[in-house]
Backbone as CSV, one residue per row, in Angstrom:
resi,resn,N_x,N_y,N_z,CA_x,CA_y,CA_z,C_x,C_y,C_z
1,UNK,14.003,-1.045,-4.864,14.579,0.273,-4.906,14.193,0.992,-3.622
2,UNK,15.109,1.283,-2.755,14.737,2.697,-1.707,13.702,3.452,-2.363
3,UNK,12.939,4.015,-1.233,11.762,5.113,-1.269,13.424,6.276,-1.250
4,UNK,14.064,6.657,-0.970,14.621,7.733,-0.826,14.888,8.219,-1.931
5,UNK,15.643,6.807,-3.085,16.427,6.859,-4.029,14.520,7.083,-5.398
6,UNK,14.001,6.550,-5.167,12.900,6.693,-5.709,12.167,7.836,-5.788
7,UNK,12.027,8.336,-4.290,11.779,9.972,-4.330,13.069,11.402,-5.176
8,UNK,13.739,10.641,-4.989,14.716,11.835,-5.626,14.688,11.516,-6.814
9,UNK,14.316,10.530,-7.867,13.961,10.094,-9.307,12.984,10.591,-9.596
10,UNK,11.510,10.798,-9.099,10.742,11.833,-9.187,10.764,12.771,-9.546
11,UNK,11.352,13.404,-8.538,11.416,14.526,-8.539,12.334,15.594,-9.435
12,UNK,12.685,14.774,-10.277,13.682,14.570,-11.311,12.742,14.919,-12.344
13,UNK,12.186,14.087,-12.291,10.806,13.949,-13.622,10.069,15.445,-14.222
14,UNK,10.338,15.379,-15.509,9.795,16.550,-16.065,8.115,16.707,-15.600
15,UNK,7.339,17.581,-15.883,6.113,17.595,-15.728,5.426,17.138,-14.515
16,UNK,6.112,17.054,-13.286,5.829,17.100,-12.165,5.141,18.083,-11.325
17,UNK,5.939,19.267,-11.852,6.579,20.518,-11.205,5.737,20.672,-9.728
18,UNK,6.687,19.573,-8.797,6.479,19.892,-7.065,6.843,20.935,-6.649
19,UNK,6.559,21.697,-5.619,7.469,22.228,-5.061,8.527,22.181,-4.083
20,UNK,7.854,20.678,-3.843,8.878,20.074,-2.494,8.591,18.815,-2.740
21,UNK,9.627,18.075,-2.253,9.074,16.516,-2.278,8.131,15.779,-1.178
22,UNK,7.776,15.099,-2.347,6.249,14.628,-1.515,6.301,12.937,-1.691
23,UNK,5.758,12.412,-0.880,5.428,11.310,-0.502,3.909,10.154,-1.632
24,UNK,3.390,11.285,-1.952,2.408,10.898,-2.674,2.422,11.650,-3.978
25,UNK,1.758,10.487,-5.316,1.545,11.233,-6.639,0.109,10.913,-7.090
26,UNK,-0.670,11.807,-7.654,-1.639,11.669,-8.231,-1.926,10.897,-9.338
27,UNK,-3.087,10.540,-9.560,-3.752,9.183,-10.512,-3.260,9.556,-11.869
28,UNK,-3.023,10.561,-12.022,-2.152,10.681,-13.668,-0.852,10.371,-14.020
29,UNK,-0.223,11.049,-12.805,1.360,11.091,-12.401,1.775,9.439,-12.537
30,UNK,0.525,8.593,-11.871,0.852,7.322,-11.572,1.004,6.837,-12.997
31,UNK,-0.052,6.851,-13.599,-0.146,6.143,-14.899,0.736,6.725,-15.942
32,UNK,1.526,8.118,-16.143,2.580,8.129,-16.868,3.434,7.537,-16.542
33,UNK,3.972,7.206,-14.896,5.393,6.592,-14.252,5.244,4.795,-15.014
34,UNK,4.440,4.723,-14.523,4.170,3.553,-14.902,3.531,2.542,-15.563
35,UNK,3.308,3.213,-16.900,2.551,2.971,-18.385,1.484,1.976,-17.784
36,UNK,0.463,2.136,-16.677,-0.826,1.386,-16.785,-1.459,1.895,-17.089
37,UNK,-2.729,0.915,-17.394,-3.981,1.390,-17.876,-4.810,2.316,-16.672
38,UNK,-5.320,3.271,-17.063,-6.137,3.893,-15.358,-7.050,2.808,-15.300
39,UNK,-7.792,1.856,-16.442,-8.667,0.439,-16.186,-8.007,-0.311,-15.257
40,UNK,-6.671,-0.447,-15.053,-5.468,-1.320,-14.512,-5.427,-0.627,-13.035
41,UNK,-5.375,0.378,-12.741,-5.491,0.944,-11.514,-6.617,0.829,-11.221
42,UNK,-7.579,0.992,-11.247,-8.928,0.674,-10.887,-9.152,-0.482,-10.151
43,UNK,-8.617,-1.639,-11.235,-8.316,-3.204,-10.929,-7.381,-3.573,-9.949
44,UNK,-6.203,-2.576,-9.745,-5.486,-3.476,-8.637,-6.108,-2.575,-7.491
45,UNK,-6.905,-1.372,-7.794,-7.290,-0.523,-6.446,-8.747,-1.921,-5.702
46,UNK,-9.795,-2.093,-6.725,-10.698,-3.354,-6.479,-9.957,-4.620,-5.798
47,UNK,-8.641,-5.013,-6.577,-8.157,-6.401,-5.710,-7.707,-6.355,-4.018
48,UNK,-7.578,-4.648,-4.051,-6.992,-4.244,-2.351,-5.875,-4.400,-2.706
49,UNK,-4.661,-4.548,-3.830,-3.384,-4.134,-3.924,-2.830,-3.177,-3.478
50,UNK,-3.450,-2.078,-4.261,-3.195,-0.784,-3.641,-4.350,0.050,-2.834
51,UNK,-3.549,0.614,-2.127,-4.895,1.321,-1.126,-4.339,3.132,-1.200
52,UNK,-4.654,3.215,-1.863,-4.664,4.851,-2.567,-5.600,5.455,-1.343
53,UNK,-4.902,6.702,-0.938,-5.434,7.811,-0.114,-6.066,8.506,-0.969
54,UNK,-7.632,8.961,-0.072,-8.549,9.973,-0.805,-8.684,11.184,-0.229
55,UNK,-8.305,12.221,-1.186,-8.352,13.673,-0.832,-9.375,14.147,-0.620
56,UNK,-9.853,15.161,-0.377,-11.202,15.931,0.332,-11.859,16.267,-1.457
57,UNK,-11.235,16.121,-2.135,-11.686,16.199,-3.503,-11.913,15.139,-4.506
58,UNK,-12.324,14.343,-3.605,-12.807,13.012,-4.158,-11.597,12.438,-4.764
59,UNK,-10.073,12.467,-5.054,-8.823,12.066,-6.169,-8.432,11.428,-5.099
60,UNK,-7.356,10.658,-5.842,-6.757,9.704,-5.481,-5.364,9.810,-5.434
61,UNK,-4.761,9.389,-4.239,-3.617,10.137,-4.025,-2.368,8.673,-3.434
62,UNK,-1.236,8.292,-4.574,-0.658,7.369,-4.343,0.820,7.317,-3.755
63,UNK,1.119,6.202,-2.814,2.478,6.296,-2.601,3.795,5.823,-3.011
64,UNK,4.916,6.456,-3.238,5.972,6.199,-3.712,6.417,4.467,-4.204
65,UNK,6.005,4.168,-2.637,6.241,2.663,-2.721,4.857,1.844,-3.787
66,UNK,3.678,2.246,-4.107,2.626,1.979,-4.957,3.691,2.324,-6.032
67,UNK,4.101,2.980,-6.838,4.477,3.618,-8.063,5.708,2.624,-8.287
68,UNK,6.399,2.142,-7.426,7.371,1.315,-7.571,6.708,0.186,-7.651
69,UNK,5.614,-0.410,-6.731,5.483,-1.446,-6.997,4.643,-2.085,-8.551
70,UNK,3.918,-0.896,-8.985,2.823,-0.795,-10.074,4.008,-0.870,-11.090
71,UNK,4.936,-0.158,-10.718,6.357,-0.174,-11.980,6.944,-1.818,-12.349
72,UNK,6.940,-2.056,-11.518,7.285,-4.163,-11.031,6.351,-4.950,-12.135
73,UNK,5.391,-4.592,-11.244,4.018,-5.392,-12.017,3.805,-5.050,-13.243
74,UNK,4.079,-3.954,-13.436,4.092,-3.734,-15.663,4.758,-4.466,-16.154
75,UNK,6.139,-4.047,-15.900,7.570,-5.125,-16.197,6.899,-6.192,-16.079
76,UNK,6.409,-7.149,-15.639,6.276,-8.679,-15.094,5.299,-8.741,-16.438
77,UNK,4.344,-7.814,-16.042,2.813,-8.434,-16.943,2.837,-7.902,-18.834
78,UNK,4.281,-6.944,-18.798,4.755,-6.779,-20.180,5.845,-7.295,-21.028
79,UNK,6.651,-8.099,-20.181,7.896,-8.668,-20.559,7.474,-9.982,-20.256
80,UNK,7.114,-10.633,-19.137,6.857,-12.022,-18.803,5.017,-12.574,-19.878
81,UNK,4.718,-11.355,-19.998,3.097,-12.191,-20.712,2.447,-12.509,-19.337
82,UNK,2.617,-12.019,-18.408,1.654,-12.380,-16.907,0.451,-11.597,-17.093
83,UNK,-0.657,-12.354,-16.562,-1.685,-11.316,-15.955,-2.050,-10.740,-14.611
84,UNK,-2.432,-9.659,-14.381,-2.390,-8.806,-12.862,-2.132,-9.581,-11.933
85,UNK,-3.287,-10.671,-11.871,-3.011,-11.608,-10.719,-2.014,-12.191,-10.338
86,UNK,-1.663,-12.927,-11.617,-0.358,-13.601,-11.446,1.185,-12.353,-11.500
87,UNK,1.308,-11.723,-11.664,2.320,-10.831,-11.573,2.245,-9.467,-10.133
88,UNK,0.892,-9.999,-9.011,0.838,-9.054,-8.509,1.496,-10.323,-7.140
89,UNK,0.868,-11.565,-7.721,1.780,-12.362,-6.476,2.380,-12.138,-6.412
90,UNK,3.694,-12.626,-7.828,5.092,-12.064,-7.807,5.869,-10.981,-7.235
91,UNK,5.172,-9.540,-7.390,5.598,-8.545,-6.524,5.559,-8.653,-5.188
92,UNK,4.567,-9.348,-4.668,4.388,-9.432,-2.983,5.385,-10.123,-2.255
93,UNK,5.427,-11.810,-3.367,6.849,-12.448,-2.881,8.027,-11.713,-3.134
94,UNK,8.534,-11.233,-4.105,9.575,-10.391,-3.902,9.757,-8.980,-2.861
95,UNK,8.680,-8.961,-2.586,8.874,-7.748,-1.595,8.758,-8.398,-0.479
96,UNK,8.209,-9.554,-0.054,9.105,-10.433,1.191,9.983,-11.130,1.108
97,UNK,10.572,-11.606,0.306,12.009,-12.165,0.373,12.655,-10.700,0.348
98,UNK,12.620,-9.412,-0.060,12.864,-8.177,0.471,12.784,-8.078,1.969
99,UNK,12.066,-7.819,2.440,12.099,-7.923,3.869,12.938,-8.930,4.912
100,UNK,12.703,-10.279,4.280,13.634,-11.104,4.771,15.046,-10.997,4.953
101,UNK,15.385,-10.818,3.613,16.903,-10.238,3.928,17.023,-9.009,4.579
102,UNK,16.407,-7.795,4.543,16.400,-6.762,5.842,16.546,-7.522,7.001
103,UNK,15.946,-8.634,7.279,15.533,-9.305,9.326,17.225,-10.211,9.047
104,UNK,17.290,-10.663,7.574,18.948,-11.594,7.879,19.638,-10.670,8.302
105,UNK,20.054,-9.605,7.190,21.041,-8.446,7.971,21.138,-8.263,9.035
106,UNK,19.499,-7.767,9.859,19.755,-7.104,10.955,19.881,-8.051,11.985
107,UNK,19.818,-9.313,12.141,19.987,-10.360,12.790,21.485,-10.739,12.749
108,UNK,22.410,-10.631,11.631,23.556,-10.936,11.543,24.499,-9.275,12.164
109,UNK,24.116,-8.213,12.167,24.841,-7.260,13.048,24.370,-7.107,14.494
110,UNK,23.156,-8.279,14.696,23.203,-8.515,16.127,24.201,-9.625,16.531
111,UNK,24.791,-10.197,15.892,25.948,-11.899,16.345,27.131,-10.885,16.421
């Protein structure tokens, strides 16, 4: 999913209430978007999955593309029966065969 199309779904979201759109959501925000455990964030924050920005107030502050990808990895590890590990590969390969086809495209409007 686009960060664009993702940010404007947000911001959509009841109980947000931004005042502008933002790039980052907080450790609660995260875990309603994306029914994990905050034990589960903890765990993929320990594996170096995600690398959450820290505010001057000790919180934890996540990005769009984290919330999508943490959204992936539920799906995988709630529908497939995967565990973190194995469903956090999965997201990584799919987000490079993502990329890949970005470099085919842009390689094929260079011919």
């Amino acid at each position: 999913m686009p960060t664009k199309r993702l940010k404007d779904m947000m911001m959509e979201l009841p109980g947000l209430n931004l005042p502008e759109p933002s790039e980052y959501v907080a450790w609660t925000q995260l875990v309603e978007l994306t029914a994990i455990e905050p034990s589960g964030v903890a765990e993929l924050i320990d594996l170096g999955w995600i690398n959450p920005t820290k505010t001057n107030a000790d919180e934890y502050l996540f990005r769009l593309r984290d919330v999508y990808r943490i959204y992936k990895l539920m799906r995988l590890v709630n529908d497939l029966d995967m565990s973190f590990n194995s469903g956090s590969i999965v997201v990584d390969l799919l987000d490079r065969v993502e990329e890949l086809e970005k470099e085919v495209d842009e390689l094929k409007r260079l011919v």
